[in-house]
Structure formats: C-alpha cells, structure tokens
GUFI-720788 format. One line per 5 residues: number of its first residue (from 0); their letters; for each residue x, y, z of C-alpha. Coordinates in Angstrom, 3 decimals, m for minus. Layout:
BEGIN
NUM	A	X:Y:Z; ... $
//
This chain:
BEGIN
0	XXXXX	0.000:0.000:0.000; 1.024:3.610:m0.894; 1.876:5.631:2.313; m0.231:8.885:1.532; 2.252:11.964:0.986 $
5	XXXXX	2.599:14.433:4.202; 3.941:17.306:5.105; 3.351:18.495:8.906; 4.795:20.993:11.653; 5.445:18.789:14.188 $
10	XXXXX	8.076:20.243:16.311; 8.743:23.679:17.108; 12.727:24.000:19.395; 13.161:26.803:21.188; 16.795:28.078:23.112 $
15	XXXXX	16.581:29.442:26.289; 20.546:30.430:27.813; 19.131:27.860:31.199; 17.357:24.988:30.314; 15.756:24.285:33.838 $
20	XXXXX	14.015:27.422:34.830; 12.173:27.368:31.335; 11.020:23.785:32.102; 9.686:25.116:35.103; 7.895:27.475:33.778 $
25	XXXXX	6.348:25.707:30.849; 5.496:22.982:33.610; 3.449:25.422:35.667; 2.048:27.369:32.795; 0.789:24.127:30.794 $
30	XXXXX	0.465:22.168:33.304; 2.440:19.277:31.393; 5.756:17.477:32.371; 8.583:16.815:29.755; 7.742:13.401:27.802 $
35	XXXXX	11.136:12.886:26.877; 15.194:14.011:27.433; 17.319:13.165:24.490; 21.122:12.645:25.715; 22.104:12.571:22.232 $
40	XXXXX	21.683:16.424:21.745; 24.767:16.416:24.176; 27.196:15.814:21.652; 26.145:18.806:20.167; 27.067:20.729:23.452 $
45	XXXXX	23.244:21.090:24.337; 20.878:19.560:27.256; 17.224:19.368:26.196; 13.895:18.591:26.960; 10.440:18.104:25.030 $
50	XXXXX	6.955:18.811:25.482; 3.758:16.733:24.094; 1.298:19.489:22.815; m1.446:16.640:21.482; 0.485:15.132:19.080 $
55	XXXXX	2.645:18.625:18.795; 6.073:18.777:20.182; 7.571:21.965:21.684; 11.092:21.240:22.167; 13.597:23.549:24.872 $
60	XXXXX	17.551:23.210:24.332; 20.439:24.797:26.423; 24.030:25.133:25.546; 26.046:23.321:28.206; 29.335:24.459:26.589 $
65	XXXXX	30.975:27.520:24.923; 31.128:27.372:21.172; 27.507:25.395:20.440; 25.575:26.745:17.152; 22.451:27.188:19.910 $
70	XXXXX	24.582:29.567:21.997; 25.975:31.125:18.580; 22.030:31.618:17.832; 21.489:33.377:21.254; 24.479:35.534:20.884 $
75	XXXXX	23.211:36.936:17.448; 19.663:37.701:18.335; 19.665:38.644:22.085; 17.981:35.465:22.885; 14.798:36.372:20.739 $
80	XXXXX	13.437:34.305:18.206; 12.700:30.907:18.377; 15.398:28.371:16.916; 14.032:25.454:14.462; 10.697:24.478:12.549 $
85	XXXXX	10.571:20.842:12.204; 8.788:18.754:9.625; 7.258:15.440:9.663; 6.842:14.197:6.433; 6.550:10.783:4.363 $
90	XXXXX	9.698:11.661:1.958; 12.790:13.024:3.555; 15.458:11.808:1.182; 13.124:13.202:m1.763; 13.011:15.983:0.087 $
95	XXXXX	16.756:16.734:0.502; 16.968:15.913:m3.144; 14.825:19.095:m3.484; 16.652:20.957:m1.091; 20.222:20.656:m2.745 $
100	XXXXX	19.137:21.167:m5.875; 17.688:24.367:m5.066; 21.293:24.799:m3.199; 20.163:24.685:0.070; 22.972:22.669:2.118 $
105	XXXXX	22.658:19.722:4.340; 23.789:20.553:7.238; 23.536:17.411:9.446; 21.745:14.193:8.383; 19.587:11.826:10.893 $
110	XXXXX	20.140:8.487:10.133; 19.249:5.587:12.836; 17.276:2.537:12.796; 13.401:3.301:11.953; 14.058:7.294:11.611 $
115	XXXXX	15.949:9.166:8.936; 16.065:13.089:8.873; 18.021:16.367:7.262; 18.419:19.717:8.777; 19.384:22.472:6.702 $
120	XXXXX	22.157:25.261:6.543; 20.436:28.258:8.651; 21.800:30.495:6.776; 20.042:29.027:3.270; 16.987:28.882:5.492 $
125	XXXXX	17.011:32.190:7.031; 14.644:32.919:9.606; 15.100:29.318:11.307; 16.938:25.818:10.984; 14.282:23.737:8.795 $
130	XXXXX	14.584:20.012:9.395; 12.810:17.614:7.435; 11.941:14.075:9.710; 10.365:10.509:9.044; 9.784:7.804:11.827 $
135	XXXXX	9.086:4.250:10.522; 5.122:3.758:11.381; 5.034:7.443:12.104; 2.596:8.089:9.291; m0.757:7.811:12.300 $
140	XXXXX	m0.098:10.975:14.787; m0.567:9.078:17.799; 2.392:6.335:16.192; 6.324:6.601:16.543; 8.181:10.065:16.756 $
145	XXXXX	11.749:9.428:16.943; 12.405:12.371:18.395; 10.051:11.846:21.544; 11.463:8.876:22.446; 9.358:5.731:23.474 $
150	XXXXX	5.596:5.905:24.689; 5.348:9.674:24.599; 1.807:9.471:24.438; 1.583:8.590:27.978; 2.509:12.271:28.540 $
155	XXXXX	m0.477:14.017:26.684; m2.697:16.060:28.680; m5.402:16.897:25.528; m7.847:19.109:28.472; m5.121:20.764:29.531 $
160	XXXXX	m2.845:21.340:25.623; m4.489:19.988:22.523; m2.033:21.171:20.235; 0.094:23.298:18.499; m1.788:25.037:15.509 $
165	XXXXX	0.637:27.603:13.955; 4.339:28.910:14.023; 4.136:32.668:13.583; 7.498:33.957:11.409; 8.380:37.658:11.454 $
170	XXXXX	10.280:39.174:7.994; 10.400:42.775:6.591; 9.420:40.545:3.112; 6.958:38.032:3.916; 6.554:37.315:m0.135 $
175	XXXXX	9.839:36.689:m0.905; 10.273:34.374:2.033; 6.913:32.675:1.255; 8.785:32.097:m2.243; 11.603:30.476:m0.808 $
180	XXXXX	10.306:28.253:1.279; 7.334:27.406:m0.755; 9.575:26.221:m3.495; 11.524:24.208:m1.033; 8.776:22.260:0.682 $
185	XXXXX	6.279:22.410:m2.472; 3.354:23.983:m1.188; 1.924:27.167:m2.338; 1.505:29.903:m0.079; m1.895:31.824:0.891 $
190	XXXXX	m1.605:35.454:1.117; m3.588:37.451:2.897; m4.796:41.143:2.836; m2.602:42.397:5.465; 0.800:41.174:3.938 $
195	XXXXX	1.012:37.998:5.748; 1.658:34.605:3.671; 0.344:30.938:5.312; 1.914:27.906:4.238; m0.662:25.380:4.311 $
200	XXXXX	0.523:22.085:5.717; m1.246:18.702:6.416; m0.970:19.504:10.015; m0.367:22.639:11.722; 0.673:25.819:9.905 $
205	XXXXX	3.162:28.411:9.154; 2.177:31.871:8.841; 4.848:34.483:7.542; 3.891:37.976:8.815; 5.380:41.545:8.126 $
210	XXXXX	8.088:43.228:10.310; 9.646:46.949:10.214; 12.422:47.030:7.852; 15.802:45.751:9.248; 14.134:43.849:11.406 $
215	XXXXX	15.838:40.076:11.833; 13.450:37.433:10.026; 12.442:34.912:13.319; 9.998:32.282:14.546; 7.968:34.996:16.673 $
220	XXXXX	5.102:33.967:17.857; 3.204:30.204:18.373; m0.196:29.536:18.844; m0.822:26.733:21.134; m4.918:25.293:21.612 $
225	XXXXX	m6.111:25.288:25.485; m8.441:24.063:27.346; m8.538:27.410:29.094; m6.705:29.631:28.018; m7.419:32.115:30.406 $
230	XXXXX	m5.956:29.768:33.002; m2.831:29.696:31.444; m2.373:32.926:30.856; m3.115:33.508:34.336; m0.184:30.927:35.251 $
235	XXXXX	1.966:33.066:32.784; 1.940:36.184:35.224; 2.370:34.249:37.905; 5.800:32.858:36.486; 6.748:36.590:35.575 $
240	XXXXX	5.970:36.364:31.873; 5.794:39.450:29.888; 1.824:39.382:29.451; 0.075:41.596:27.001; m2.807:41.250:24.353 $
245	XXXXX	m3.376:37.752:25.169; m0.283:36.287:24.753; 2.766:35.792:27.186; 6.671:35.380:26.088; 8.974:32.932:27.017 $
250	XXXXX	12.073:31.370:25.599; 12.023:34.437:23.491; 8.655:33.793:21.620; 5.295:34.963:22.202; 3.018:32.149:23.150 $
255	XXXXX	m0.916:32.657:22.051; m2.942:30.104:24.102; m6.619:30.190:21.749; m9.407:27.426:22.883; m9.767:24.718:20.280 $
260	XXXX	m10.853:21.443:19.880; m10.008:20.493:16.288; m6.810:19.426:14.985; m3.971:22.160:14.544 $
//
C-alpha cells in the first residue's frame, strides 16, 4: 500500500541560555511534564527537553558548553526568536533531493534505525533551521516520533494542551520568504490582505507575517490550543511572563494560548 504523501509541523525547538528554569515554567504554565530528554543532543554541546502538545512537540535546548551553534544563535539575536521548525513528512530523502538542488545545504543528516532526517544550513533557510523528519510507522499521529522517544503518548494532557496550531514567522518581506520556502517544501503559499503569507501544511501551519524594515526574520510567535486559556495565561503572570494582548513570552517567543478542539 502507498503511504499517503505528508507534510506536517510537528516540532517547534526553542533556546533558552538555562534549560531548567524554562522547564519550570512551561510545567506550571501548561500544566504538562517533559515526555522525553534526548542525551544525544549532548554531543552537540546542548541539554534538552520536550513537550507533548497533542500530538505537537515543543522542544527547549540549552548550551552546556561555549562554542555550540544554539549559543551562537542566542548571541546573534539577544535570545529572541525561536530556533528550528521541524517537519514530519513521508519523503525526507526526496526531500533533501529538493533541497540541494535548489542549493540549500545539508547541514547534518539523521540516520538511525526506523528514523531518517536532514536539517538544513540556517543560513540558506534564514529565519530558522528547517529540518525535514520521518519515523518508521510514524505516518498515524498518535504512532512513533523518533524524536520523543518511546511511549510519549503517555505524557499528553489533551484538556489541559491539545495542540500546536501555527508557528508565527516575522520578515520585513513576507513574499519573498513565502517564495523560498514554498519552493523548497512544495506547497503554495496563501496570502492574505494584510501582507502575511500561510503555508498550508497537512498539520499545523506556518504563517509568515510583516516586520519593520531591518528587522531580523524569526519564529515569533506560536499559537498553542487550550483548554482554558485564560488559566494559562493567568499561570503566565504568575511565572513573571511578559503578558500583554493575550499572549505571554517565554524562551524568546510569544506564546498565544486560543481554545480549540479540532486538529492544529
């Protein structure tokens, strides 16, 4: 049988300079506990730990040494921004076909039993690390994530976070980034009256919105469905989160909690 084609935001990562005291905070806010710790992120000099939103991921990494392309990322943009956008998808090596021959470069290459994956050259990405992901028997949402480590769906909390719907991406040329990144992952993007492009995916969404000129293009904003999201916006000022218009920051993003009961 033919494994349907698929393209979906799965996993947003996020650096904050001290991984515990944002783990805390997402804990209280969310009311969720990590699902899983990798301890293979530390040979890239990081320690992480990752969140089941539904069958979302929000992944937090923190350099543990000098010299880490993380801490190199907070350096450059003050620690605001968040870091990577990653895809599931049923065609990763097709995909990185696509990629070079566009000349985007490969900058480090999954391989492991059951899970192969590519992330890209930032810098041919721009305003985050892309990465590109497929789990053997991944292709059902509730199935295997590599990345998430074994029986993460133990660790979903659906009343409390059913999902992450969209990854909010600040440019001062939301066209001409919607062109570059709609020619890499093949979709075509929606614009919208106000400037903003959306790059429709099979599950969740990425929506590239205007900034002042000179502005750094960045993962800005993420809107995460609630059961309540008054509640956790609520549990955002009592962590000390910068709260305004609905939406608290942390780990240098904005976080929108929105009620929702569909599917990001």
């Amino acid at each position: 049988m033919t494994t349907p084609a698929y393209l979906r935001l799965r996993q947003v990562c996020l650096v904050s300079p001290q991984l515990e005291p944002c783990v805390a905070s997402l804990q209280a806010i969310f009311g969720l506990a990590p699902c899983f710790r990798d301890p293979g992120v530390g040979v890239f000099g990081l320690e992480n730990a990752l969140f089941a939103f539904g069958e979302s991921f929000l992944e937090i990494v923190s350099p543990t040494r000098d010299g880490t392309a993380a801490g190199r990322f907070l350096d450059r943009s003050g620690g605001i921004g968040g870091y990577m956008l990653i895809f599931d998808c049923d065609d990763p090596r097709t995909r990185r076909q696509r990629a070079e021959a566009l000349g985007f470069r490969v900058a480090y290459t999954i391989d492991h039993p059951g899970a192969y994956g590519i992330q890209l050259h930032p810098r041919d990405c721009r305003a985050a690390i892309l990465e590109f992901d497929h789990t053997d028997g991944g292709e059902a949402l509730d199935g295997p994530y590599y990345p998430a480590g074994e029986n993460w769906q133990v660790w979903r909390r659906p009343e409390q976070v059913r999902g992450l719907a969209l990854a909010e991406v600040e440019t001062p040329d939301p066209a001409d980034l919607a062109r570059h990144w709609s020619a890499l992952m093949a979709v075509q993007a929606k614009p919208a009256a106000d400037g903003s492009q959306t790059l429709p995916l099979d599950f969740g969404s990425v929506r590239l919105v205007s900034a002042a000129p000179g502005t750094p293009e960045r993962i800005s904003a993420l809107r995460v469905q609630v059961g309540d999201p008054a509640a956790v916006l609520a549990a955002a000022v009592q962590q000390a989160c910068p709260v305004e218009r609905g939406r608290f920051m942390l780990a240098g993003v904005w976080f929108e909690p929105v009620a929702g009961v569909d599917k990001p």
